[in-house]
N, C-alpha and C positions, 0 to 999 in steps of 0.2 A: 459763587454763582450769583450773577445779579437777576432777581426776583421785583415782579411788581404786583399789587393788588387789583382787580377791575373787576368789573362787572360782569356776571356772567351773560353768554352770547350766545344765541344756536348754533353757532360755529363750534361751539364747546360742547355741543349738548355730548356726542358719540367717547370724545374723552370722558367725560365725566361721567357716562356711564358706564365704560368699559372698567373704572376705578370703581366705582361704588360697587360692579358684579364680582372683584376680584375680593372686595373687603370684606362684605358683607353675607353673613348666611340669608338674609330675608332683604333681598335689597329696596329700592326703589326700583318702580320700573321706568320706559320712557314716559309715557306721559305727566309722571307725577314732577319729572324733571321741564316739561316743556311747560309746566304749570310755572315752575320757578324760574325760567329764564324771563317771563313777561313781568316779574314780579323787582321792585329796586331793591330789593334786599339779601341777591343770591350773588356771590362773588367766586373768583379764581386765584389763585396764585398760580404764577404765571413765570417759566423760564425765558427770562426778554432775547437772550438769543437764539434758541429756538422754538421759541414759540408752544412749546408742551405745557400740557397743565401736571402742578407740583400736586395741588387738593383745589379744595372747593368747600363753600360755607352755604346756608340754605339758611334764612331763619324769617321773622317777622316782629316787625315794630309795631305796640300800641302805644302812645304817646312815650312815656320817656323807659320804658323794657321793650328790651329786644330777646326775643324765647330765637337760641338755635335750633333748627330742627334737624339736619343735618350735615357733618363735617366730618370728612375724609382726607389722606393723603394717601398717592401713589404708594407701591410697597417699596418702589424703590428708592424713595424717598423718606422714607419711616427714619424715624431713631436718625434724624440730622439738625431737629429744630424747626423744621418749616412748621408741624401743627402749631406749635407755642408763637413761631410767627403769627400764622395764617389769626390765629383768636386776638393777640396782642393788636395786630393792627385792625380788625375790625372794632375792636374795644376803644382802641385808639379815635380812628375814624367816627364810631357812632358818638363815644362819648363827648368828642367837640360838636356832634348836632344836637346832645342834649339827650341820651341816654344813660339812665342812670343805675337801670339794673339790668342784669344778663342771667339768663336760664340758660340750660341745658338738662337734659339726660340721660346717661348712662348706663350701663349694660354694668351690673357689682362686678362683674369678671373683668370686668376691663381696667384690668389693674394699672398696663401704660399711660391711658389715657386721664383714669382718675388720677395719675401721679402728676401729668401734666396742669389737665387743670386746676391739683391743688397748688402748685405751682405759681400759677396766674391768678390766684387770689379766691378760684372760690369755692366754697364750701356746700357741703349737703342739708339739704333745709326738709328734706324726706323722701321715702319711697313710692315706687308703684308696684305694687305686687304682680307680676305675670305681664310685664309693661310690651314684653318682646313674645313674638310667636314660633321662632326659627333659631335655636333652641327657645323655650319657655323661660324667661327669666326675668326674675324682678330687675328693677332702672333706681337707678338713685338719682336724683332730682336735686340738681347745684343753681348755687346763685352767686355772682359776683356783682356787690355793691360798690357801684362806681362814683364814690366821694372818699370825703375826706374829712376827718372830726377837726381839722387844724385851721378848716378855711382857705385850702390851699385851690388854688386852681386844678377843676378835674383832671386834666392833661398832666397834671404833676406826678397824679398817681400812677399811671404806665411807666413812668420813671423808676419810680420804685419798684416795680414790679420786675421793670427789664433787671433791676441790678440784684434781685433774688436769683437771678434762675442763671 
């Protein structure tokens, strides 16, 4: 399937809510979403021939970190790649503007997801206790540091990274 990355759009807002209502026990609602289309840091993954959205990313840059806030894929797209996409190229993309560290997260129970992202380089740097309300449950809080101890060009290390996974 050829996939491309963009910006989120209000043309998007109803798909990407209708995905975050299927995923999620406490979702976002609209507005939290209409918050994040005005914003440059909310993207799509995007089916280029028809037009559907695969997921979606939310997050926010202060000078060189970018904290995700959140990041979904369709169900029916689960377990094919697209999340590891969907993180890899925004990693990709932000770290040639000059970001150097990435946050996220996570729900301890989310075992898929923590597998993914250890995947993609990043690690747990601590908890939040009671971080979620719908079930109640602690978040484990990751970081991926986007260098390199060799001096290499940061764009080298997504290199690396695609030929783990």
């Amino acid at each position: 399937m050829n996939v491309r990355l963009r910006i989120m759009e209000m043309t998007d807002l109803n798909s990407v809510i209708a995905i975050e209502n299927s995923i999620y026990p406490d979702p976002w609602d609209a507005e939290m979403f209409f918050h994040e289309i005005n914003q440059p840091n909310s993207y799509v993954l995007e089916n280029v021939k028809n037009k559907s959205i695969i997921g979606y990313l939310c997050g926010f840059r202060v000078l060189d970190e970018f904290s995700i806030m959140n990041i979904a894929i369709a169900c029916r797209y689960q377990n094919q790649g697209y999340g590891s996409m969907l993180l890899k190229s925004i990693v990709e993309e932000l770290g040639k503007k000059g970001c150097r560290d990435f946050f996220l997260e996570v729900r301890v129970s989310n075992n898929p997801a923590i597998s993914v992202y250890t995947k993609l380089g990043f690690y747990v740097i601590g908890r939040r206790r009671n971080h979620y309300r719908q079930p109640p449950e602690d978040a484990l809080i990751m970081r991926l540091k986007y260098q390199t101890s060799d001096g290499q060009a940061p764009n080298k290390k997504i290199s690396q990274v695609n030929e783990k996974i």
